[in-house]
C-alpha positions as CSV (number, residue, x, y, z in Angstrom):
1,X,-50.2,-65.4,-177.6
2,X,-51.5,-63.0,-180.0
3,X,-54.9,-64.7,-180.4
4,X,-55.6,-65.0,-176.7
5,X,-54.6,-60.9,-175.7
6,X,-55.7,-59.7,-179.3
7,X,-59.2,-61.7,-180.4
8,X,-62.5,-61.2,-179.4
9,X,-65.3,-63.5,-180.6
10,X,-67.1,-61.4,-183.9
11,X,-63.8,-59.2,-184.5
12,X,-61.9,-59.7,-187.6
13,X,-58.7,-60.5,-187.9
14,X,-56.4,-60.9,-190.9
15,X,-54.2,-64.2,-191.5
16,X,-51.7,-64.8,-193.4
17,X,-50.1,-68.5,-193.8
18,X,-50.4,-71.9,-195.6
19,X,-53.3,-74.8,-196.1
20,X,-52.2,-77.9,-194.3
21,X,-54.1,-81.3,-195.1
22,X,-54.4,-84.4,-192.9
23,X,-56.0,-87.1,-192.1
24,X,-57.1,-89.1,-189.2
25,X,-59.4,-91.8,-187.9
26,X,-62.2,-91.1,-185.2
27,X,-63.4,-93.1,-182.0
28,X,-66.0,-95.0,-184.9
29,X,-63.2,-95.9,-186.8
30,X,-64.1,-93.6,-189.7
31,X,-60.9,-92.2,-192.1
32,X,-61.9,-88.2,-192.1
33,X,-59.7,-85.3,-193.6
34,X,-58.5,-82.3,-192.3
35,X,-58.0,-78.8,-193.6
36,X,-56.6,-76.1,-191.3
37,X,-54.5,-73.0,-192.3
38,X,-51.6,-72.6,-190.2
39,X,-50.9,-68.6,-189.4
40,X,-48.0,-67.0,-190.4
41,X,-49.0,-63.6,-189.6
42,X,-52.1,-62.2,-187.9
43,X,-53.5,-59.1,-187.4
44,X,-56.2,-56.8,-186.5
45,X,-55.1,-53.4,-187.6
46,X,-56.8,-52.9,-190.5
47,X,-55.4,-53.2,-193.4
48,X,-57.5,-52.7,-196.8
49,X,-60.6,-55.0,-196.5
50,X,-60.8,-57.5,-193.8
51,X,-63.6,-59.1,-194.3
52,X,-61.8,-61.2,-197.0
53,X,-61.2,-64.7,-197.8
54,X,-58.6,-64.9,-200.5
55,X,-56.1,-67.8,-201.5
56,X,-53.5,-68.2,-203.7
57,X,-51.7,-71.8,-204.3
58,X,-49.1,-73.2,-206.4
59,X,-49.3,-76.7,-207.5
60,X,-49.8,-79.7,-210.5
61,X,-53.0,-81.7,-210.4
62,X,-52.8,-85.2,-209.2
63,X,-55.1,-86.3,-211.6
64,X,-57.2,-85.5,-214.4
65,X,-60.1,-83.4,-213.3
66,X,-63.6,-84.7,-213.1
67,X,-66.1,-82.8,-215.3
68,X,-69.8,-82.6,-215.2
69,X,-72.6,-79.9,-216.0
70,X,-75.7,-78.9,-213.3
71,X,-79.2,-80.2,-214.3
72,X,-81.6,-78.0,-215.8
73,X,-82.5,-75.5,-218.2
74,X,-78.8,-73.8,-217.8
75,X,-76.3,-76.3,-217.7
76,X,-73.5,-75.3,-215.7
77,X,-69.9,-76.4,-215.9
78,X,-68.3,-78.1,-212.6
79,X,-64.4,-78.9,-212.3
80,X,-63.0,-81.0,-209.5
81,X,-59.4,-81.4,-209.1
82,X,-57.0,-82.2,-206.1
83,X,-54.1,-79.8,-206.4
84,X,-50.6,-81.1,-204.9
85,X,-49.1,-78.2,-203.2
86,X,-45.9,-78.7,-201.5
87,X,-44.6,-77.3,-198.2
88,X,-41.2,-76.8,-197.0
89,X,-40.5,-77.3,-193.1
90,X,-38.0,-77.0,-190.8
91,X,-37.4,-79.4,-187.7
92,X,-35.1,-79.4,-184.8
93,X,-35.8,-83.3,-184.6
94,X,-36.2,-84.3,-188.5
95,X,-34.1,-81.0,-189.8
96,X,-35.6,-79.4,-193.3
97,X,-37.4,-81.7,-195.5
98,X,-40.4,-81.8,-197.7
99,X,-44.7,-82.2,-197.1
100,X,-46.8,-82.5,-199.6
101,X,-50.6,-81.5,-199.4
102,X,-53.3,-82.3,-201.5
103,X,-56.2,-79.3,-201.7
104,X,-59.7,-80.1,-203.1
105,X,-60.6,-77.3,-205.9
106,X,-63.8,-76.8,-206.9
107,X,-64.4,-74.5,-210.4
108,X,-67.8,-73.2,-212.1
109,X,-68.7,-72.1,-215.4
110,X,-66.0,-70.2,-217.8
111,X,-62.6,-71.3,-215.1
112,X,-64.5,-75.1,-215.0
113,X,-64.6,-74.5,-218.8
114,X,-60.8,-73.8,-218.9
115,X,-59.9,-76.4,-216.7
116,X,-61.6,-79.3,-218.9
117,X,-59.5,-77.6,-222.0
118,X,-56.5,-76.7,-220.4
119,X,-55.7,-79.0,-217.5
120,X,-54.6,-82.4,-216.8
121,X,-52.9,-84.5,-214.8
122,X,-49.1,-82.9,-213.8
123,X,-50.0,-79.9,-215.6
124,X,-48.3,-77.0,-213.1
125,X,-50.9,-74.2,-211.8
126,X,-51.3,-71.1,-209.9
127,X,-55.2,-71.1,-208.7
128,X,-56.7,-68.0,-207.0
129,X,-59.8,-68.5,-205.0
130,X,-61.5,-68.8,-201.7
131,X,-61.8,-71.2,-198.9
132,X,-65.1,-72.6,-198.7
133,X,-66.8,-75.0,-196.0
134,X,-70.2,-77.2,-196.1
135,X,-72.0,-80.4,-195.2
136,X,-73.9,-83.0,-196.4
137,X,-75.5,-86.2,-195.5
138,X,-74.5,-88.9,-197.1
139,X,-75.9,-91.9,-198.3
140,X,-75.5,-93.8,-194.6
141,X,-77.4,-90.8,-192.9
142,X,-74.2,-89.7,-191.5
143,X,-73.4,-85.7,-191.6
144,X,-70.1,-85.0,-193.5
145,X,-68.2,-81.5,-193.2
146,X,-66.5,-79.9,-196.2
147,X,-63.7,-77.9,-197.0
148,X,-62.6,-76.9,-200.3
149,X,-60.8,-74.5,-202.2
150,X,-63.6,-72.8,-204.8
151,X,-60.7,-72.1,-208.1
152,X,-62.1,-68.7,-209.4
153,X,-58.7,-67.8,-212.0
154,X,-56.5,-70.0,-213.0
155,X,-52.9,-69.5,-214.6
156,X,-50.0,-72.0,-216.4
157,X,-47.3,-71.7,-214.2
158,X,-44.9,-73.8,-216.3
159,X,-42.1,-72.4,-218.7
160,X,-44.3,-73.8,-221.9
161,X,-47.5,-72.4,-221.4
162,X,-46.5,-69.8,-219.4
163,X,-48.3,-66.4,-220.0
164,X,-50.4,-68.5,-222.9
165,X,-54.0,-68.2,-221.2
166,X,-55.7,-67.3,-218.0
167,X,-59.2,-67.5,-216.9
168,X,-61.9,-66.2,-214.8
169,X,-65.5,-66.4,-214.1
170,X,-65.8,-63.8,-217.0
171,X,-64.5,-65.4,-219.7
C-alpha cells in the first residue's frame, strides 16, 4: 500500500527489514539464487542521509573462508565467506519456527586480512557492510546476476572473543 501511494520512480525511499535467500529453478532447468530484503519499515521523509545502503547481520560462517590476493603490482586481499543468519517467523498455518539464510560476504584488504586471521568456520560474527549487485558471464556464455554482501567491519560476537578485535578497511 505504501509503495504504490508513496513511490515514484527516481525518489528515495528508506527501508528497513531483513535479507531473505532462496532458491529456485527456471523454465531451462537452471538452480539460481535469490536475494531480496523484505521491508519492515519504509519511508520517504527524510531522515539523515538517504541515499544509503547500509547492513548490519548477525551470524557464524558455514565454512572456512576462501582467501586469495588480486594480480598485479599491489596484491590485494579477497575474503569470501557465506554467513548463516537466522530468521525468526511467525505463521498462522506452521505457528513460530525457525529459517535459516545463508548471505554471500565479500571482504577487501585490511577486513579480508582479519577474516583469514580471525575467522573460521562456526566462529560467531556481527558484519557491517553494503549490499552489492553485478554480473558476469560465465564460462558457458550465459549472463549471471550477483548479489552479495561487501563485509566492510567486522566484530566477534561471541562471549570468548568478545570486544578482543574489530576491523575496518583502515586497519
Amino acid at each position: 500500500e505504501f509503495a504504490e501511494k508513496s513511490l515514484k520512480r527516481g525518489n528515495p525511499v528508506l527501508v528497513t527489514g531483513c535479507i531473505r535467500t532462496g532458491s529456485y529453478t527456471n523454465r531451462d532447468g537452471v538452480r539460481l539464487n535469490t536475494m531480496e530484503i523484505v521491508a519492515d519499515r519504509q519511508t520517504t521523509e527524510k531522515v539523515g542521509a538517504l541515499n544509503m545502503n547500509a547492513v548490519l547481520l548477525f551470524g557464524r560462517l558455514t565454512r572456512d573462508p576462501d582467501v586469495r590476493y588480486t594480480q598485479g603490482e599491489n596484491p590485494v586481499c579477497v575474503a569470501r565467506y557465506t554467513l548463516a543468519v537466522p530468521r525468526k517467523y511467525s505463521s498462522k498455518r506452521a505457528g513460530d519456527g525457525d529459517n535459516t539464510d545463508f548471505i554471500p560476504c565479500t571482504a577487501f584488504g585490511g577486513s579480508a586480512e582479519f577474516v583469514k586471521k580471525y575467522l573460521k568456520k562456526g566462529t560467531p560474527v556481527v558484519v557491517h557492510g553494503r549490499i552489492q549487485s553485478g554480473s558476469y558471464t560465465n564460462k558457458d556464455g550465459v549472463k549471471v546476476h550477483t548479489t552479495e554482501v561487501v563485509a566492510e567491519d567486522h566484530d566477534f560476537a561471541g562471549r570468548k572473543n568478545a570486544g578482543a578485535a574489530k576491523a575496518s578497511p583502515s586497519q
